[in-house]
N, C-alpha and C positions, 0 to 999 in steps of 0.2 A: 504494500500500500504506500502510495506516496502523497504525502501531507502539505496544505498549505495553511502557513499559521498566521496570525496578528500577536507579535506581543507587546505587549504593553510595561513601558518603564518608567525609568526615573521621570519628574519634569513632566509626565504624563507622554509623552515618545513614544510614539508608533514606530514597529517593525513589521515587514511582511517577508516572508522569506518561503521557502519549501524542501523537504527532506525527506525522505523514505525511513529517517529515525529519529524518532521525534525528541523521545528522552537524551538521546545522546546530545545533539545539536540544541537543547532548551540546556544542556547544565554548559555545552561550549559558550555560549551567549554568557552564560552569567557565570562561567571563570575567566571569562574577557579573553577568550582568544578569539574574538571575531572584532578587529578594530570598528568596525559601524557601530558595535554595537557598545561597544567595551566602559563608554563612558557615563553610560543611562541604567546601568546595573542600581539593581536586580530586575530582573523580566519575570514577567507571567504571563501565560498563553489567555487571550480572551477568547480568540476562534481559532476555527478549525474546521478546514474541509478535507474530504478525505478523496484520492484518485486512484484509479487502478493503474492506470499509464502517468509515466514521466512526464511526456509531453505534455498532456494535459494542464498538470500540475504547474509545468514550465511557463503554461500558455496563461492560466490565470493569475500567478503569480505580475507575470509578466503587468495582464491587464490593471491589477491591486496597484503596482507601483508606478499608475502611468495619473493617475490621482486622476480620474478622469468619473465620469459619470459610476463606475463598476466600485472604488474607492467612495464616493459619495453613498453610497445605495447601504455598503457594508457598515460606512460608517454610524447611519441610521439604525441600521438592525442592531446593531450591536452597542447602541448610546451608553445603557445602562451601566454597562459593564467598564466603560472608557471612564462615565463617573464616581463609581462607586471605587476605584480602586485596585 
């Protein structure tokens, strides 16, 4: 399964990324060997889609971080969770 995530950090900081291991790559983020990320420690996953194909994954990610209508939409769904922490 290959995963696309939003996490949420310091400063309130959006990430979106995608992995086929979710655990591993959520505790890389928060021992800061991902320089993007390293400085907004600690993260926590607010979403999460799940894909069978790579591509897929690659192609929405892709869309997420083009801040574009598909970013808006998720941001909406997902409000509560951006405020609460």
């Amino acid at each position: 399964m290959h995963w696309v995530y939003v996490l949420l950090g310091k400063e309130r900081r959006l990430y979106f990324g995608q992995t086929n291991n979710l655990r591993q790559r959520l505790l890389d983020h928060n021992e800061g060997k991902s320089l993007a990320t390293k400085p907004y420690r600690p993260w926590k996953i607010v979403y999460l889609e799940g894909y069978a194909s790579k591509l897929d994954a690659l192609d929405r990610e892709k869309k997420l971080k083009q801040f574009g209508q598909s970013y808006a939409r998720l941001k909406k769904r997902i409000g509560h969770s951006l405020q609460d922490g």
